[in-house]
N, C-alpha and C positions, 0 to 999 in steps of 0.2 A: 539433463536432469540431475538436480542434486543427489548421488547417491547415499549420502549421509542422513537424507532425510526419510524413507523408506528403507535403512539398512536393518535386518532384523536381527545382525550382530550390535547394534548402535544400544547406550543405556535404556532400560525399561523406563527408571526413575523420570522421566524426561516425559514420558509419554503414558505411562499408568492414569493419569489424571484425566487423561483427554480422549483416550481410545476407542470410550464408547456413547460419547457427545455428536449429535448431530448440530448442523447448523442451526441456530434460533430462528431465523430467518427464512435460510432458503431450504433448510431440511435436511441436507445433502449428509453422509459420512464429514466430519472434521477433520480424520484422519486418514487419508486416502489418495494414491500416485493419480496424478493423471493419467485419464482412458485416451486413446487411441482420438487423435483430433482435438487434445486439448494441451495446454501447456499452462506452466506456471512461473510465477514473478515473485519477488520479494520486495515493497516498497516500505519506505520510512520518509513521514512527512508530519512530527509535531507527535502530540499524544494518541496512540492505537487508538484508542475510541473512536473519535472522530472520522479517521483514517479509513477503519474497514467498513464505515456506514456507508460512506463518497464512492467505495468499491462495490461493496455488495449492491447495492443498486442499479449498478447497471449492468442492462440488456448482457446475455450471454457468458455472464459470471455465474461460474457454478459453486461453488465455494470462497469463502474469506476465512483465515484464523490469524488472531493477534499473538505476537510472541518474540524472542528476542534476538537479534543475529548482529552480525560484524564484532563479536567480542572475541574472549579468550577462555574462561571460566565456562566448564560444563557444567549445564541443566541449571544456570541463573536463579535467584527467586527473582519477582518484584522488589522486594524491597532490595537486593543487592545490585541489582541493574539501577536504579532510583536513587543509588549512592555514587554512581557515576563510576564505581573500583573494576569494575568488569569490563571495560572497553563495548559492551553492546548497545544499541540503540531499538530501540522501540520500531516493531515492525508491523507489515499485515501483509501475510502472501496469499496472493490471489491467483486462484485457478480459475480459467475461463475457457467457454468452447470457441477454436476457432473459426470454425463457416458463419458465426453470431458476431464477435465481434475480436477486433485485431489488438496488437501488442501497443499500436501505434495511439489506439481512443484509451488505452491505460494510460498512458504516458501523457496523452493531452489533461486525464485526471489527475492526475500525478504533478505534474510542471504547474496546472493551473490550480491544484487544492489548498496551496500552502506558498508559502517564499523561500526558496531555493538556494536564498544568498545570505541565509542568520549567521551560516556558522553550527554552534555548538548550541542551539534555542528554538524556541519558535514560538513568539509572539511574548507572555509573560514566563513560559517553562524555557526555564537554563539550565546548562548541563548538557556532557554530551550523546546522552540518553534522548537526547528531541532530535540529534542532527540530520539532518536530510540524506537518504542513500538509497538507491536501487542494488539488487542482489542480483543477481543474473546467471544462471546456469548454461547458457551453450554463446558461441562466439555469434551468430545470428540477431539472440537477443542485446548480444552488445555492440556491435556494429549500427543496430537503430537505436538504441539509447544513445548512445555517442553522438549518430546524426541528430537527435533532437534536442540534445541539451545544447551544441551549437546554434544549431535554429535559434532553438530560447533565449539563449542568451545575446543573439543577435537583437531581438526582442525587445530583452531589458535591457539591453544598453541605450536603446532610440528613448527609454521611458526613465530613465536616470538610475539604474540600478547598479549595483554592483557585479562581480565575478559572483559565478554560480557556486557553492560548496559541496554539491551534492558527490557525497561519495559512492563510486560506483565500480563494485569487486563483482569478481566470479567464486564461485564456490563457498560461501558462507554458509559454517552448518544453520540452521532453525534449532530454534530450541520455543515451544509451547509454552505460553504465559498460562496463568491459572486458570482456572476454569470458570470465576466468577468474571474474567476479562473477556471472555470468549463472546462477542455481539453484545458486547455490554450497554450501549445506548438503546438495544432493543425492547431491553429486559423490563418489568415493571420495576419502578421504585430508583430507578438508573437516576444517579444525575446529570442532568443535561452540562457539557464538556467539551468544550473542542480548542485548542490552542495555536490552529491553524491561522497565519496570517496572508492570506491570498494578496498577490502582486497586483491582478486585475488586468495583467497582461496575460493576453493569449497566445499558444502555439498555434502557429499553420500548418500548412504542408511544407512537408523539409524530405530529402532524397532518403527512396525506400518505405516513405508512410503509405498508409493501406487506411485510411480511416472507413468504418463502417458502419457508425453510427452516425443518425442523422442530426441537424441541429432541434428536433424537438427534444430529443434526447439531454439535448445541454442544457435547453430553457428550464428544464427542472433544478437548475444550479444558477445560482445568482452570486457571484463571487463577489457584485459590490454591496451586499448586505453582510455585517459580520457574523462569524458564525456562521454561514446560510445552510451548510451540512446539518445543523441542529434542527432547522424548522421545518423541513419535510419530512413525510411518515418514513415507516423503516421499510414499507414495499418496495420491490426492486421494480424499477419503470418498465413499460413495455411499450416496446417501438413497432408502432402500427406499420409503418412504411420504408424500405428501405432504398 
């Protein structure tokens, strides 16, 4: 677990904004370590909007917050990450329960929501504020990141793709984007946003996956309609059957 992210020596400035926000969505604390049986991720795939909607949705996610990691500048704004000067990229770290669902159905979200192989963009947003990166706190969650971007990339190579770019560190602090960004597509008055260009290639099973969500679960995602994150409601699905 990131200690930097629950340190209660770490800046207020950072976290005064967001402290006493619950999810829009799912209700939960915003601001809050994982309980006992749960763990968390940091993923970057194109503009947060879109990103932590594809998350929050599914089954056994207890929490999403959008915000910004892999840089060097503490407590970022928007607009100074959105200038590209800060080295961070746009993120959404996801907590979820584990007996619900595994690291391994994030990562099929994740591989399959966006294209892995931009670089520094993703779709019309350039810069390297969109780039593709998982953040990963124990050597566990990087050992199965590792095994599945292999997989994937196994993947895109049979379907004419390139090397994958996703960058994939340990230890990145978070830093909390603002508070009008926080489930922002949920909100009223949101505009609808997604920058995500899905590959339409799927991950499998690759050595160490746990998948535990079912494929009804996935039919609610259509990756060859564009945008398809935008045209389903902001309910998180519920999987009758596992």
């Amino acid at each position: 677990m990131f200690s930097s992210w629950f340190n209660p020596n770490a800046s207020k400035k950072k976290e005064s904004h967001i402290s006493s926000l619950s999810h829009f969505v799912l209700g939960t604390p915003l601001q809050s370590p994982p309980s006992v049986g749960q763990d968390e991720v940091i993923f970057a795939c194109g503009c947060f909007w879109g990103a932590e909607k594809g998350f929050w949705k599914l089954p056994g996610v207890v929490n999403t917050a959008v915000g910004y990691a892999g840089g060097y500048l503490e407590n970022p704004t928007y607009r100074q990450v959105c200038s590209g000067s800060t080295g961070h990229t746009e993120v959404v770290k996801v907590k979820w329960e584990e007996s619900i669902i595994d690291l391994s159905d994030l990562l099929k979200m994740f591989w399959e929501c966006h294209d892995p192989t931009q670089g520094n963009r993703q779709g019309n947003d350039y810069g390297s504020q969109y780039r593709s990166a998982i953040y990963v706190n124990n050597s566990n969650q990087m050992n199965l990141i590792q095994a599945s971007k292999q997989a994937y990339q196994k993947e895109l190579n049979e379907k004419g793709f390139g090397p994958i770019t996703t960058e994939i560190k340990e230890n990145q602090e978070f830093y909390y984007a603002e508070a009008y960004h926080q489930q922002y597509l949920a909100k009223p008055g949101s505009r609808p946003y997604c920058s995500a260009m899905p590959t339409k290639v799927q991950l499998k099973s690759f050595p160490g996956s746990n998948f535990k969500l079912n494929q009804e679960i996935w039919s609610n995602f259509d990756w060859e309609i564009s945008h398809c994150v935008l045209r389903g409601d902001n309910k998180p699905i519920k999987q009758s059957d596992r």
